[in-house]
ROGUDO-588550 format. One record per residue (C-alpha): x, y, z; residue in three letters. Coordinates in steps of 0.05 Angstrom, whole numbers, plus 5000, padded with zeros to 4 digits. Layout:
// residues N
<pt xx="X" yy="Y" zz="Z" type="Ala"/>
...
This chain:
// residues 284
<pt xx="5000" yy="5000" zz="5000" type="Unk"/>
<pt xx="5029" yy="5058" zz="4990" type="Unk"/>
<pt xx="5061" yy="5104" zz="5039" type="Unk"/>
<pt xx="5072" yy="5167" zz="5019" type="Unk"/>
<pt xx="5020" yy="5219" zz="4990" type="Unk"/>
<pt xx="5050" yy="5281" zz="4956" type="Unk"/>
<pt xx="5110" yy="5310" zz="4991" type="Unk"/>
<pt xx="5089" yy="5274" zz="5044" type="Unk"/>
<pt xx="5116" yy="5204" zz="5076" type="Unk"/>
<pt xx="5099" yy="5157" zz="5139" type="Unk"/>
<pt xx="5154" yy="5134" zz="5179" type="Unk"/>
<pt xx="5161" yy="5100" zz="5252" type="Unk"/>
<pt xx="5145" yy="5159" zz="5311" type="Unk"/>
<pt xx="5212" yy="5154" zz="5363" type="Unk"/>
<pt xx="5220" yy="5189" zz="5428" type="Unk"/>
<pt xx="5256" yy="5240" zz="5390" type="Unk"/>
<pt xx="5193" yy="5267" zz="5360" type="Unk"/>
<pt xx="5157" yy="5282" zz="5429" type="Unk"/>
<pt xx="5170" yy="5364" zz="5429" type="Unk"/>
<pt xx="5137" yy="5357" zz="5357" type="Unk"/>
<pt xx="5080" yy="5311" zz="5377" type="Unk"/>
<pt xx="5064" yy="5361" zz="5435" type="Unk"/>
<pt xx="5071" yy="5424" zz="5385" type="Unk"/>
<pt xx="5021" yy="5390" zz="5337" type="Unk"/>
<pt xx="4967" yy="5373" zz="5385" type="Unk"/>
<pt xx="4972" yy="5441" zz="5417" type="Unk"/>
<pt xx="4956" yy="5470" zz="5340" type="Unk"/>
<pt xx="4891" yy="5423" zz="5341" type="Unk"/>
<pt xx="4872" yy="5447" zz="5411" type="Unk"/>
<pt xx="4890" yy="5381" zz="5451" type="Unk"/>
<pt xx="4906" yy="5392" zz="5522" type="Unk"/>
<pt xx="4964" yy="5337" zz="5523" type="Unk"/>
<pt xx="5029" yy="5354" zz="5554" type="Unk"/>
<pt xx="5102" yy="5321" zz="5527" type="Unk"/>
<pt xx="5097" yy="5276" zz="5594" type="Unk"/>
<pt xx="5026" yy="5255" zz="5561" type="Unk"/>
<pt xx="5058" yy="5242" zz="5496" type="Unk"/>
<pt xx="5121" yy="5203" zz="5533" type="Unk"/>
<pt xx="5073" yy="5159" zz="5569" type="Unk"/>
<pt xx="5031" yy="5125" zz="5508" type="Unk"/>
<pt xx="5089" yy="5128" zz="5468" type="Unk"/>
<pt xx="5116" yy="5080" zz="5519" type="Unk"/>
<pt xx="5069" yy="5033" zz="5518" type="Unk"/>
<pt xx="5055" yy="5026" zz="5441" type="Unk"/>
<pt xx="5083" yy="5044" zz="5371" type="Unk"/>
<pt xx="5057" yy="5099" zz="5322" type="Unk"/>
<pt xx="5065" yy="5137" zz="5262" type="Unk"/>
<pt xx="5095" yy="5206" zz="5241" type="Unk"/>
<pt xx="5075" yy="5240" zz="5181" type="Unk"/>
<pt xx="5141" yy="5279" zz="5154" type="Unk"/>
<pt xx="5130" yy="5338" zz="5100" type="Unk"/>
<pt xx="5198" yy="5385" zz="5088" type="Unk"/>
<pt xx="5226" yy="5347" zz="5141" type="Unk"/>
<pt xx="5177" yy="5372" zz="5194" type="Unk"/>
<pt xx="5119" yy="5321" zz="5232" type="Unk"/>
<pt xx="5057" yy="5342" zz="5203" type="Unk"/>
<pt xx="5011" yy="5280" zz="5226" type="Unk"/>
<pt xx="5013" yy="5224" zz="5283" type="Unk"/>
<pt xx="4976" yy="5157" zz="5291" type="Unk"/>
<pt xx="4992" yy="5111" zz="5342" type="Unk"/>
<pt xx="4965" yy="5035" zz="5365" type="Unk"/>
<pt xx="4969" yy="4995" zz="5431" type="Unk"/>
<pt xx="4961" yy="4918" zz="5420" type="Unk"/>
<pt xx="4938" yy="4878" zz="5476" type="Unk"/>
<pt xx="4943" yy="4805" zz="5469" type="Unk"/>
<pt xx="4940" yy="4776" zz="5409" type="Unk"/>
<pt xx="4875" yy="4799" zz="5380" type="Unk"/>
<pt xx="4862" yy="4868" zz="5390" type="Unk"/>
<pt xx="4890" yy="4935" zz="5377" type="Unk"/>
<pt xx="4866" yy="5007" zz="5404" type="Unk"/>
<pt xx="4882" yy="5062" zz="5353" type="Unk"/>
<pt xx="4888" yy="5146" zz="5373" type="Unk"/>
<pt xx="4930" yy="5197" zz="5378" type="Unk"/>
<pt xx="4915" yy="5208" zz="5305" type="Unk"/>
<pt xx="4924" yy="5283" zz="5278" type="Unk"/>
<pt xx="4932" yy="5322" zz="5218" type="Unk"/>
<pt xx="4972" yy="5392" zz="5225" type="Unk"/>
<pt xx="4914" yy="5443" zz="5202" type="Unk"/>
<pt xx="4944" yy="5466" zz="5145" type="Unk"/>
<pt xx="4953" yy="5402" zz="5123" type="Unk"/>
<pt xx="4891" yy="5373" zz="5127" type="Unk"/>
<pt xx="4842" yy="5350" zz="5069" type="Unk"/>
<pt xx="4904" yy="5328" zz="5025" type="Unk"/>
<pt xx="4893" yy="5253" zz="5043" type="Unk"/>
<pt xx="4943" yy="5253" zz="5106" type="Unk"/>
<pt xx="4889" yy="5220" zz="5139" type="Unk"/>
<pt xx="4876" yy="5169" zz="5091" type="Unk"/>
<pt xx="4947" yy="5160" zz="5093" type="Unk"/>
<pt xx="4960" yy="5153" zz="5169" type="Unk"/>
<pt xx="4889" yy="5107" zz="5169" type="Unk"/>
<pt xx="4927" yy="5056" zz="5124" type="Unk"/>
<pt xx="4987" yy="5054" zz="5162" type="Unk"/>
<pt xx="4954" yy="5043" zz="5220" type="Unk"/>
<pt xx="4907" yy="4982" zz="5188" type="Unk"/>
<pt xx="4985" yy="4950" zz="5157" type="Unk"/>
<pt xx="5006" yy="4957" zz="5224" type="Unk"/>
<pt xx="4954" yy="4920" zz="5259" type="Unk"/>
<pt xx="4935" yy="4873" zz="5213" type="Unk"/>
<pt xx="4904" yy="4811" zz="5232" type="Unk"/>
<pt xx="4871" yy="4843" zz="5305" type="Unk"/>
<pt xx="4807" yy="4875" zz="5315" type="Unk"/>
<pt xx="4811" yy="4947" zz="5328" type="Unk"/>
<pt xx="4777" yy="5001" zz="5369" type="Unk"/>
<pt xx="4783" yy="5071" zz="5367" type="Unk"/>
<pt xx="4738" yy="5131" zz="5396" type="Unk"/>
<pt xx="4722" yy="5181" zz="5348" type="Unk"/>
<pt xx="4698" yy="5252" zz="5331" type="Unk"/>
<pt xx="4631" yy="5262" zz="5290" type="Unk"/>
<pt xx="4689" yy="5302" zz="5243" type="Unk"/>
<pt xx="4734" yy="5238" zz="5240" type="Unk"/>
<pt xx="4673" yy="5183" zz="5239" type="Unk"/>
<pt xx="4661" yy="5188" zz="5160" type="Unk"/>
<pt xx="4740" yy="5180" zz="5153" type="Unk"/>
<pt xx="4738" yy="5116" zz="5194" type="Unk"/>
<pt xx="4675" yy="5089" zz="5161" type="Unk"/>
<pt xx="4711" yy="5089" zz="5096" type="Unk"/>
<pt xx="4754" yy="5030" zz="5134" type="Unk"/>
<pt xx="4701" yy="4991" zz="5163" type="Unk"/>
<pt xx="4699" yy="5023" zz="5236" type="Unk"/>
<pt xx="4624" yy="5010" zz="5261" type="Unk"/>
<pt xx="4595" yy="5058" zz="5323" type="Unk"/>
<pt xx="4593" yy="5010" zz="5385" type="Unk"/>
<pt xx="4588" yy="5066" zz="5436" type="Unk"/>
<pt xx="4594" yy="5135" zz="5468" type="Unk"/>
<pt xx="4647" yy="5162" zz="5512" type="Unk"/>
<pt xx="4618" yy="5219" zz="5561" type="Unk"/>
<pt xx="4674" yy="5270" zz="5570" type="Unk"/>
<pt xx="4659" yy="5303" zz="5638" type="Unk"/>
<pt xx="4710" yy="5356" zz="5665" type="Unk"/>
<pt xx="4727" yy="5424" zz="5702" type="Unk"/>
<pt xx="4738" yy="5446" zz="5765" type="Unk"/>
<pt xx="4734" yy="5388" zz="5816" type="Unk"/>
<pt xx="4662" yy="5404" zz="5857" type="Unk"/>
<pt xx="4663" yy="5395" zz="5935" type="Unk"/>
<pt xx="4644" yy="5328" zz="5954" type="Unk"/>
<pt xx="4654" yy="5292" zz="6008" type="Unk"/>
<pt xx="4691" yy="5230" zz="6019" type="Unk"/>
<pt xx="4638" yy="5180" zz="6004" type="Unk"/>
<pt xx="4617" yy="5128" zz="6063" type="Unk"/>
<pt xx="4642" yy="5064" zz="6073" type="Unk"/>
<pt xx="4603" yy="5002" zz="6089" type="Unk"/>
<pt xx="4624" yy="4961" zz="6157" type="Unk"/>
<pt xx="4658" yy="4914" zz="6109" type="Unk"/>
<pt xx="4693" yy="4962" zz="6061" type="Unk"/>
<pt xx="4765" yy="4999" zz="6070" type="Unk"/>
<pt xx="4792" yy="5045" zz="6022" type="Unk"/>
<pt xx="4866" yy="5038" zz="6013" type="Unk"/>
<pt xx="4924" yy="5068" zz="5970" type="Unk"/>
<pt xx="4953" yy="5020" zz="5916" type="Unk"/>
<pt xx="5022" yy="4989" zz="5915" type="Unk"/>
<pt xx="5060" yy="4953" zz="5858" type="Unk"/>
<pt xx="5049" yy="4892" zz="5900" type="Unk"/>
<pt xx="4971" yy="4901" zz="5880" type="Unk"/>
<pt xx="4986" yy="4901" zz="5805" type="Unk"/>
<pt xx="4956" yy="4826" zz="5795" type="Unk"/>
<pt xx="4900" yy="4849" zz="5834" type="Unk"/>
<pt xx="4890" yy="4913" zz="5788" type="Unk"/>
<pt xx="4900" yy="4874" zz="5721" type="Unk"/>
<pt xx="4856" yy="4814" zz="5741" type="Unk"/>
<pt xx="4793" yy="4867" zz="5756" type="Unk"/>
<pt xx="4815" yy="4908" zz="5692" type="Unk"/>
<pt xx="4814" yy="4852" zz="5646" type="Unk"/>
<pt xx="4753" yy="4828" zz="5679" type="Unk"/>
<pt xx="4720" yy="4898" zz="5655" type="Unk"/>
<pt xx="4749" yy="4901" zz="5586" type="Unk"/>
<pt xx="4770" yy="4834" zz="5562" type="Unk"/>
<pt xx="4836" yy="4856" zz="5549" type="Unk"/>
<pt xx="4903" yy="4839" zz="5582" type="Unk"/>
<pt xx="4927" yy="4908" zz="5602" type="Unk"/>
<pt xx="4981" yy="4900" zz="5664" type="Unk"/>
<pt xx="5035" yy="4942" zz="5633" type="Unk"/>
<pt xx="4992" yy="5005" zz="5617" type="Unk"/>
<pt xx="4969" yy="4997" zz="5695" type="Unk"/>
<pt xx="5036" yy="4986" zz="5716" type="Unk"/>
<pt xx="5061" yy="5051" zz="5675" type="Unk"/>
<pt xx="5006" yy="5084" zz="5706" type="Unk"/>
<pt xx="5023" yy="5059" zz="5783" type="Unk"/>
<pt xx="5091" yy="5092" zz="5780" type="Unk"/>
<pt xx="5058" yy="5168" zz="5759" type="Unk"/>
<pt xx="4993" yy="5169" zz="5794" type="Unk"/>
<pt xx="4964" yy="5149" zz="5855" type="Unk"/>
<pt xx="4915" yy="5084" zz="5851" type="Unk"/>
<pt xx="4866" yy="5055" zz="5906" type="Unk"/>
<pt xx="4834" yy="4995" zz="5912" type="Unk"/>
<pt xx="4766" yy="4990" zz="5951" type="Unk"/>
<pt xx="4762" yy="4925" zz="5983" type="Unk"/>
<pt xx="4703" yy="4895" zz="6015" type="Unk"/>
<pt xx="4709" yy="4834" zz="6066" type="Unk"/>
<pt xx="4788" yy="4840" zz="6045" type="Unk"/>
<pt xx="4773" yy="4828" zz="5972" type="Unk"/>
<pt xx="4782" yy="4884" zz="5922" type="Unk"/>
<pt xx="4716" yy="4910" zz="5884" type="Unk"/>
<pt xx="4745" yy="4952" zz="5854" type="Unk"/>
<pt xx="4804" yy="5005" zz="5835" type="Unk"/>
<pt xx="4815" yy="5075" zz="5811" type="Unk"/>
<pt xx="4879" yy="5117" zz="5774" type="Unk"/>
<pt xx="4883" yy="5186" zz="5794" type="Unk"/>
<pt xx="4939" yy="5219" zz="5762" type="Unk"/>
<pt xx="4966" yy="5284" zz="5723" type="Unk"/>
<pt xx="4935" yy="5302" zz="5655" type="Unk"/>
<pt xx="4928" yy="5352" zz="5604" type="Unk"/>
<pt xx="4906" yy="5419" zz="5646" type="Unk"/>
<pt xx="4904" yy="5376" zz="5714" type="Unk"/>
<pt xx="4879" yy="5318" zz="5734" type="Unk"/>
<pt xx="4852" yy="5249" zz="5706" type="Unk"/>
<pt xx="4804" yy="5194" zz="5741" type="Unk"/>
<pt xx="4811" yy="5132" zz="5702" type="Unk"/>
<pt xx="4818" yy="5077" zz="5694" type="Unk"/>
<pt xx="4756" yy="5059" zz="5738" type="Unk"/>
<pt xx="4736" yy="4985" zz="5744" type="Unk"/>
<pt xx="4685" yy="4957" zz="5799" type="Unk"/>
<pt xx="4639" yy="4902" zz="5807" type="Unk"/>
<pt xx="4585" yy="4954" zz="5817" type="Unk"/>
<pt xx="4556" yy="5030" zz="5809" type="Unk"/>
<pt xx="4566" yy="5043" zz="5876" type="Unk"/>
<pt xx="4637" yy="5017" zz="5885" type="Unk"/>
<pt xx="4653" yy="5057" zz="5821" type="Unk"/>
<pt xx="4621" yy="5120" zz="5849" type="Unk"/>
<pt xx="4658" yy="5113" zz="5918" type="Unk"/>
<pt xx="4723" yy="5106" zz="5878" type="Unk"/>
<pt xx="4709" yy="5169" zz="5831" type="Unk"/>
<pt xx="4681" yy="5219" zz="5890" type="Unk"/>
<pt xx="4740" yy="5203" zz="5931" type="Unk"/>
<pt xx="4789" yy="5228" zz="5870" type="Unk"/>
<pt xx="4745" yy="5283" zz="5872" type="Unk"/>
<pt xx="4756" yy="5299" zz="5941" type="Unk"/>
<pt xx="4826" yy="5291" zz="5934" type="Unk"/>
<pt xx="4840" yy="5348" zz="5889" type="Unk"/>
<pt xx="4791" yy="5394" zz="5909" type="Unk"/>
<pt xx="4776" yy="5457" zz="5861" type="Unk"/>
<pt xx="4835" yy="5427" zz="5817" type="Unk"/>
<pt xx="4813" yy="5419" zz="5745" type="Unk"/>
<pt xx="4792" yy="5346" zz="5734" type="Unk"/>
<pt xx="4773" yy="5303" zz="5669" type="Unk"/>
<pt xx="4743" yy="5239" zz="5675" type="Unk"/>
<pt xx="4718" yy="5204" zz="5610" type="Unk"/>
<pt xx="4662" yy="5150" zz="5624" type="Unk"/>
<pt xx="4628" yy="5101" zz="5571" type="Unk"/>
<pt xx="4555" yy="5127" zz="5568" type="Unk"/>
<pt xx="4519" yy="5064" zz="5590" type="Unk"/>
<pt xx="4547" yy="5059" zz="5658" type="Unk"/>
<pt xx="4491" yy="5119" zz="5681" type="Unk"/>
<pt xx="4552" yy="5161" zz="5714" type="Unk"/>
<pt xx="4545" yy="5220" zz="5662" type="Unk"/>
<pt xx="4483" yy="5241" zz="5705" type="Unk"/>
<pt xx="4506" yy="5231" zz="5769" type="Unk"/>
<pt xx="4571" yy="5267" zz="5745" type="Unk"/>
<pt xx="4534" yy="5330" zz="5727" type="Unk"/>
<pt xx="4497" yy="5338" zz="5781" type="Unk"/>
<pt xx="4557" yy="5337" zz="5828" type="Unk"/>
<pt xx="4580" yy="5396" zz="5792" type="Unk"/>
<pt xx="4633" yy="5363" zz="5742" type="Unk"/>
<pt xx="4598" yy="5378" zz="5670" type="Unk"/>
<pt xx="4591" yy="5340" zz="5609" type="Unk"/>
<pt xx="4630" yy="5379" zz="5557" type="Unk"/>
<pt xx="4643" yy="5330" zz="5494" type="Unk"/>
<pt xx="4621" yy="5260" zz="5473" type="Unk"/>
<pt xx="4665" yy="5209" zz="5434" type="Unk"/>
<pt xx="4641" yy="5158" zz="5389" type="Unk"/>
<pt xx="4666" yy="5083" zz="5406" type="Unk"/>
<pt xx="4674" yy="5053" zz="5340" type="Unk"/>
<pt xx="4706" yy="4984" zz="5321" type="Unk"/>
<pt xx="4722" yy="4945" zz="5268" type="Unk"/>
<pt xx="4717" yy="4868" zz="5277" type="Unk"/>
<pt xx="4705" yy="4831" zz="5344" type="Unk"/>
<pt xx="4695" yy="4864" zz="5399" type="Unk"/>
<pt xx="4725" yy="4845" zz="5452" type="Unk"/>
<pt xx="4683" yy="4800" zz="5500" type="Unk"/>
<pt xx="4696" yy="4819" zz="5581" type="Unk"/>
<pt xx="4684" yy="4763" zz="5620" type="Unk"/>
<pt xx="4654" yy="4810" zz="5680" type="Unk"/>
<pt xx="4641" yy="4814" zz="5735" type="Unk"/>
<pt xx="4677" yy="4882" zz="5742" type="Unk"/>
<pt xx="4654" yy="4932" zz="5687" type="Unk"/>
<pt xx="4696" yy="4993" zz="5661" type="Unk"/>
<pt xx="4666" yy="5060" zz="5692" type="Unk"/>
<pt xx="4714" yy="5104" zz="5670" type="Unk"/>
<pt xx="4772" yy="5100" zz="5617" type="Unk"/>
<pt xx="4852" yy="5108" zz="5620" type="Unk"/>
<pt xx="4842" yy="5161" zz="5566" type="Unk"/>
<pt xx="4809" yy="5157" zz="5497" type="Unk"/>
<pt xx="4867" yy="5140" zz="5468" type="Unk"/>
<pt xx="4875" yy="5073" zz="5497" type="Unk"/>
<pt xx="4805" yy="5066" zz="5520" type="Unk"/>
């Protein structure tokens, strides 16, 4: 296929090209910061986009296992864009993960693009963020304790992850153990659940979220709240789980949706945890 479109060619994204990365999303209006950029570069491979020697586009994919593949980080420098760049980066991407199904969460601007390629919407992605609202920590039942995380608690957190998304993800929650702060919520000395709260973008990010129940998954999201309070705070949460609402009226609005689209099998989560809210869109 070919890999190159006008003056323009594809080639592997390196550390190297982080300053650029973070000077292209800022021109689109993305909040990311170059420790943003370093951390999902880390954990998966991309694609830059080099015109006159400059990067003018990124794609990026995270494989987990050996069946799926989550696609994001995909941008076209403004000036750039409607001269098939897109198209471009969209092949690479499909090359690169060929074989897996793939997921990606797009923009009503990007979901004709994706269609072309046989992406189907699966879902929405509530985008809830601003400044954290005053809650208080949330009660615990006689049989529940709250605790902080360690890396000792990594099976713990991967077993309850892949429980909620059907995907084995221990080194994206092991990256994200050594730059945030995680807690489990355990009840009768088993874990129900566990929450990432961590730097992102203008401030702070709740995710990933998985629990074995709404309220487990609302204890563990109003106590990130409390923890940062009036600090600006993003938390993205698939639309079915009913949090959007409760998000609102806490005082945290709904200020974007994303569109969960997929193309070929979806991955099948064996439960009983569910995924409340995601590591970021990019990785879902």
């Amino acid at each position: 296929m070919p890999n190159a479109v006008g003056a323009a060619h594809l080639r592997a994204l390196t550390p190297d090209d982080l300053d650029a990365c973070h000077r292209l999303s800022q021109q689109v209006g993305w909040a990311h910061r170059r420790e943003d950029w370093a951390l999902v570069l880390g954990l998966g491979q991309g694609l830059a986009a080099i015109a006159a020697g400059e990067v003018v586009g990124t794609a990026m994919w995270w494989t987990f296992g050996s069946g799926h593949a989550s696609l994001g980080s995909i941008i076209v420098a403004p000036e750039r864009q409607g001269a098939g760049l897109g198209k471009l980066l969209m092949q690479g991407l499909l090359d690169a993960t060929r074989g897996r199904s793939r997921g990606l969460i797009a923009t009503e601007q990007g979901r004709p693009l994706y269609a072309k390629y046989g992406f189907e919407p699966v879902g929405t992605v509530l985008q809830h963020q601003g400044p954290a609202p005053a809650v208080g920590l949330p009660p615990l039942g006689p049989s529940e304790t709250l605790r902080l995380a360690t890396e000792a608690d990594l099976p713990v957190l991967a077993a309850l992850d892949e429980a909620a998304t059907g995907l084995p993800r221990a080194p994206v929650l092991s990256a994200l153990l050594g730059r945030g702060e995680a807690y489990v919520l355990d009840r009768d000395g088993v874990a129900a659940g566990f929450s990432v709260l961590r730097r992102r973008g203008l401030g702070w990010l709740i995710g990933p979220v998985a629990a074995v129940d709404y309220r487990a998954a609302r204890c563990l999201i109003a106590h990130g709240l409390a923890a940062r309070p009036s600090e600006f705070i993003r938390v993205d949460v698939p639309a079915p789980t009913g949090l959007g609402s409760w998000l609102t009226e806490l005082g945290l609005p709904e200020v974007d949706t994303g569109l969960v689209m997929l193309c070929g099998e979806r991955p099948a989560p064996p439960g009983p945890a569910r995924l409340f809210a995601l590591v970021n869109q990019a990785l879902g």
